[in-house]
C-alpha positions, 0 to 999 in steps of 0.5 A: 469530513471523516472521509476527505481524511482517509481518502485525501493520501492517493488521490488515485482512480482505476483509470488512472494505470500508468499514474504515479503518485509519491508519498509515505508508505507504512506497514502493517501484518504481525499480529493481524496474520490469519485476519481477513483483508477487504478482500477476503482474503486472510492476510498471511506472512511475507505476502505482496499485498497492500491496503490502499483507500481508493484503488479497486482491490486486485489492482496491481501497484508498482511501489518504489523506495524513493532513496533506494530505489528498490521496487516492489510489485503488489497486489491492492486487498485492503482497506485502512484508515490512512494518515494524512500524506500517506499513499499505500499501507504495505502488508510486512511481506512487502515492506521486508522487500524494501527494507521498510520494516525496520524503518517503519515508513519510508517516502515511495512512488507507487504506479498503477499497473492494471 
């Protein structure tokens, strides 16, 4: 089904703090700034936030770059229809914090913080 697909990237749970998953993360943000996110909050320029398909919104994440190792912590207020093998869809602000942007996906590890 439809649903195996969006849900099938993270195979993270709530309970899952301390868990770390590796796959693909892209970005997402110009054109879309002043939308509101799943959240309601309105997606705005160079903020820390992610949209994930399973992780309750407000969970923080700690995403890593696996190849450079640089690290990130933001905040889950989206939803999206994701990609099969990727895990996270970084707002632009993040994706700047590592250098994803001009790549436009790289492979990370994200662990769950709270």
């Amino acid at each position: 089904s439809h649903d195996e697909v969006i849900n099938e990237p993270s195979q993270l749970q709530p309970d899952d703090a301390g868990r770390t998953v590796v796959g693909r993360a892209t970005w997402y943000g110009p054109g879309l700034y002043g939308n509101k996110t799943a959240s309601g909050d309105v997606l705005e320029k160079n903020t820390l936030t992610a949209a994930h398909s399973t992780l309750p919104l407000g969970t923080r994440v700690k995403v890593t770059r696996e190849d450079t190792n640089e690290s990130v912590i933001v905040v889950i207020n989206d939803r999206k229809p994701f990609k099969k093998g990727t895990v996270i869809d970084l707002a632009h602000g993040a994706a700047d914090e590592l250098d994803i942007d001009d790549d436009g996906e790289a492979i990370v590890s994200i662990e769950v913080l709270d």
